[in-house]
C-alpha positions in Angstrom: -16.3 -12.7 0.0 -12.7 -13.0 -0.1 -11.9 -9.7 1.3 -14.1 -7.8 3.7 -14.8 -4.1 3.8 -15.2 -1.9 7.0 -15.9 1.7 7.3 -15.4 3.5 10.8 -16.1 6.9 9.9 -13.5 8.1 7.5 -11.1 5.4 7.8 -11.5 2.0 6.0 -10.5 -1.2 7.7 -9.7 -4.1 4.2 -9.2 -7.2 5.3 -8.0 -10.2 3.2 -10.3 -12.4 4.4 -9.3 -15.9 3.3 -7.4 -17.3 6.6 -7.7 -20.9 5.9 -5.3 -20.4 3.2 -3.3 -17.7 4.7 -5.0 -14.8 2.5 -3.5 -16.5 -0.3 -4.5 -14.3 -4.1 -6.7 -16.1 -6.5 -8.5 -14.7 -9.2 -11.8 -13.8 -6.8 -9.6 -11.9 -4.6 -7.4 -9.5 -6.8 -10.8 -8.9 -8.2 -12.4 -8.1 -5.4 -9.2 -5.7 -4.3 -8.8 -4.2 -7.9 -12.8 -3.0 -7.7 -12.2 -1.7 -4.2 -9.0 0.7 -4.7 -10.4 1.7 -7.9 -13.8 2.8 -6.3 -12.0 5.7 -4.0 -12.1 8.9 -5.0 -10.4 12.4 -3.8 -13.0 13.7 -1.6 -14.9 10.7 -0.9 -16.1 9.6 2.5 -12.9 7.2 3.0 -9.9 9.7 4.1 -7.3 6.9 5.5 -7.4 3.0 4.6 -5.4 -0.3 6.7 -4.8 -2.9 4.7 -4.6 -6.6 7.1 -5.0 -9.9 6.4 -7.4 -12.5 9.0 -6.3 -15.2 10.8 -2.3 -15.7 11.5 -1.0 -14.0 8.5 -0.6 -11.1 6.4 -0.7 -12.4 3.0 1.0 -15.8 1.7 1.3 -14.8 -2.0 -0.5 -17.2 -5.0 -3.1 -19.8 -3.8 -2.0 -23.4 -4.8 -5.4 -23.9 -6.7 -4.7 -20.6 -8.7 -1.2 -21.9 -9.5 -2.0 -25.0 -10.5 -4.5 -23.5 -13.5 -1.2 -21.4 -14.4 0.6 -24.5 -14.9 -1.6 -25.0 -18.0 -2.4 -21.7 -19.3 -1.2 -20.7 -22.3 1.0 -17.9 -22.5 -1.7 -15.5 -23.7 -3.6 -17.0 -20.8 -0.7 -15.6 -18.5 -0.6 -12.6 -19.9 -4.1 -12.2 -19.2 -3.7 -13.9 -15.8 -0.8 -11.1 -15.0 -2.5 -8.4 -16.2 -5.3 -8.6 -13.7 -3.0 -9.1 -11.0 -0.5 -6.0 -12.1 -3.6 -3.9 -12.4 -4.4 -4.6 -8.5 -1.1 -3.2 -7.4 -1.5 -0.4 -10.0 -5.0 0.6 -8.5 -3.8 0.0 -4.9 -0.1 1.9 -5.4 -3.0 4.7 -7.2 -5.2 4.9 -3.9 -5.8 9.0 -3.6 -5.7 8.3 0.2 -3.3 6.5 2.3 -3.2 3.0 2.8 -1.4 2.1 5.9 -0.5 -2.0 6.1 -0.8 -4.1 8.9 1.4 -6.9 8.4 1.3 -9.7 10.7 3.0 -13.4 10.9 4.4 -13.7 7.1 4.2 -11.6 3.9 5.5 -13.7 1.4 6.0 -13.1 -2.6 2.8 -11.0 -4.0 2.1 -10.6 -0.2 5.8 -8.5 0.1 4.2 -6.8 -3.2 1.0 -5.3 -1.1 3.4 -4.5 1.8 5.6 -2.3 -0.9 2.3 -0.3 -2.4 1.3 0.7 1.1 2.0 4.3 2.3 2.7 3.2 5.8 3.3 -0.3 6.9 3.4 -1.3 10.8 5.2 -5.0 11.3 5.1 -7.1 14.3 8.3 -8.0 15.1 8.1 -11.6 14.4 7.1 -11.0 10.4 8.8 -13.1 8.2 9.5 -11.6 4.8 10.3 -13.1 1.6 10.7 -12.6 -2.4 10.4 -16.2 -3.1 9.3 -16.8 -6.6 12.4 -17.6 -8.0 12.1 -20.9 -5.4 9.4 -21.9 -8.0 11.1 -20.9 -11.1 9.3 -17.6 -11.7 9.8 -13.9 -10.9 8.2 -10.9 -8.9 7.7 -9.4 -11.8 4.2 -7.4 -11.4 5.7 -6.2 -7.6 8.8 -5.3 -9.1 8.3 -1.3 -9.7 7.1 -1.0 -6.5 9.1 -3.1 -4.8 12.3 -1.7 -6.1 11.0 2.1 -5.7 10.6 0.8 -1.8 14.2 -1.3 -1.7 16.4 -0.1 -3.9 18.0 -1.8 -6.3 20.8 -3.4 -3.9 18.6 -5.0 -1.8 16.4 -6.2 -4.8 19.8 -7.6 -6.3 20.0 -9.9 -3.3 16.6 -10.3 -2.2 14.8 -11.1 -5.6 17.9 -14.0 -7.2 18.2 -15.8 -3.2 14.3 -15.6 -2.4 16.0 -15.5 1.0 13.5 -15.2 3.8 14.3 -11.8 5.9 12.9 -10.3 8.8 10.9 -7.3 10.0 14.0 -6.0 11.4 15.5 -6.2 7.9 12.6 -5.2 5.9 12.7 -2.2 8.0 16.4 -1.5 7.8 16.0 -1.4 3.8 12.7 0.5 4.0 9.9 -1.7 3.3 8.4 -1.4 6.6 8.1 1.9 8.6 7.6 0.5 12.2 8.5 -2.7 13.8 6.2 -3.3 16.8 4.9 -6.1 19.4 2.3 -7.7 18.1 0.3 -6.3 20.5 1.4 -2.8 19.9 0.1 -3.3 15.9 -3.5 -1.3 16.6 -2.0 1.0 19.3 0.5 2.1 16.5 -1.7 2.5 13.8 -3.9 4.6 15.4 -1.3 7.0 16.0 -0.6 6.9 12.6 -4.4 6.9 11.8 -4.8 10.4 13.7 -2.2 11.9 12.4 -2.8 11.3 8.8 -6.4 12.7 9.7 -5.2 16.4 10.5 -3.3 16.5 7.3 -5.9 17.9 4.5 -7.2 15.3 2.2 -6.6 16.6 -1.7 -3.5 18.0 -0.6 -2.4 14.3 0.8 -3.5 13.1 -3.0 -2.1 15.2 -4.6 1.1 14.9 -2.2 1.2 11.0 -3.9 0.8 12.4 -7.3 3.8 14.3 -6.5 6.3 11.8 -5.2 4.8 9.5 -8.1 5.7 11.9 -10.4 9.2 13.2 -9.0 10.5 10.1 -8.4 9.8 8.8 -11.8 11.0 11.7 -13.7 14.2 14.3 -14.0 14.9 17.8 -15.1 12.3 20.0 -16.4 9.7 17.4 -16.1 10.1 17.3 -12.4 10.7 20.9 -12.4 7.6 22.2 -14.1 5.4 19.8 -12.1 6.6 21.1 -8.6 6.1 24.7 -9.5 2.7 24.1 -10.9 2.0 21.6 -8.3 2.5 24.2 -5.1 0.8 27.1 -7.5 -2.0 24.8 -7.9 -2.5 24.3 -4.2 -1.7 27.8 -2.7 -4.9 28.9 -4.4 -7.5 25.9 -4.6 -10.0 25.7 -1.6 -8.0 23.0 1.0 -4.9 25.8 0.2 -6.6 29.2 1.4 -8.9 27.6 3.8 -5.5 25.9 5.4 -3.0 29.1 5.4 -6.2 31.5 7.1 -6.4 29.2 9.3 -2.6 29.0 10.6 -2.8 32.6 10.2 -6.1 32.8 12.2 -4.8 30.3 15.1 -7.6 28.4 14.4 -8.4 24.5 13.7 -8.3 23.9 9.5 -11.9 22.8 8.6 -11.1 19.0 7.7 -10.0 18.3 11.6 -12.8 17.4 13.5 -13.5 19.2 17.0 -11.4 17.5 19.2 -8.3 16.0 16.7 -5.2 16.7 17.7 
């Protein structure tokens, strides 16, 4: 299997397993990630998810076998070929819980693309990052929403046209990345995040992504109508009422387990 699946408890541990060619995508493994993300459901088991990669990197964007089939594909065959792929980052950007990445030695091309759909993304300080498709003559195209939405378009207007390799400082300084840690600080870190993110209720942390989905993508009344019936919505479903008594009440909410903080 080219990614492996771990469940402690309520948090999920993916891992892009392919380390001998540096978690690399081919078709087996945006498969593989595409069924995952879109297996996860608002009030599943799974409340929190960390996305890593094995071995000594994060993820080292297309696998040189892959590539070489796109060399001869036809163009409906790329269109196919991209398809797949864009639905992966669609499903994964989608996740109703949060995905927190772990991102490790380099994150390169569609690998900067998984970094930019993660929630929360932890970096050892030694990360290189990198937009480099147009080194090969192609684009980030299918990472582009995200990324830009992450980036801004500035940084995107330098980043995407040098494929410049940047570092975790940077990638933190234009908000890719969240945290920029020792290596060995990566789990430690994480955690923290981890427990936090566990006190926080779980369909009101879905529907808090719905919401900055939809805000950020649209203006005026759109936005405006949504909010109102968003926070309406909430105040009186279950998470809402059982969340406010409690904070009246002094008391834990029911989704934090005895002994959370």
């Amino acid at each position: 299997m080219s990614l492996q699946i771990e469940s402690e408890g309520a948090v999920v541990r993916v891992t892009l397993n392919r380390p001998e060619v540096r978690n690399a995508f081919n078709e087996e493994l945006i498969a593989e990630l595409t069924s995952w993300a879109e297996s996860v459901k608002v009030g599943g088991s799974a409340r929190v998810a960390v996305l890593s990669g094995a071995g000594k990197m994060f993820c080292a964007g297309a696998d040189l076998t892959w590539m070489s089939k796109m060399v001869a594909y036809t163009r409906d065959e790329n269109v196919r070929d991209a398809r797949a792929m864009a639905r992966m980052f669609e499903a994964l950007d989608r996740l109703p819980i949060p995905l927190i990445g772990r991102v490790h030695g380099a994150a390169l091309g569609g690998g900067v693309g998984l970094a930019a759909v993660c929630d929360i993304v932890i970096a050892a300080e030694d990360v290189v990052f990198g937009f480099t498709e147009v080194k090969l003559g192609i684009l980030p195209a299918v990472i582009s929403p995200y990324a830009i939405a992450k980036i801004g378009v500035s940084a995107a207007r330098e980043l995407f046209l040098t494929g410049a390799r940047f570092s975790a400082a940077r990638a933190k300084e234009i908000g890719l990345v969240h945290a920029v840690v020792d290596e060995s600080e990566l789990d430690r870190v994480i955690a923290k995040h981890v427990n936090d993110l566990m006190t926080s209720a779980p369909e009101a942390v879905a529907a808090a992504k719905a919401l900055i989905a939809h805000v950020s993508c649209n203006e005026g009344t759109s936005a405006f109508e949504y909010t109102i019936d968003a926070i309406a919505d909430r105040r009186v479903s279950r998470e809402g009422q059982e969340g406010m008594g409690a904070f009246l009440a002094k008391r834990p909410p029911s989704w934090i387990s005895p002994g959370s903080s």
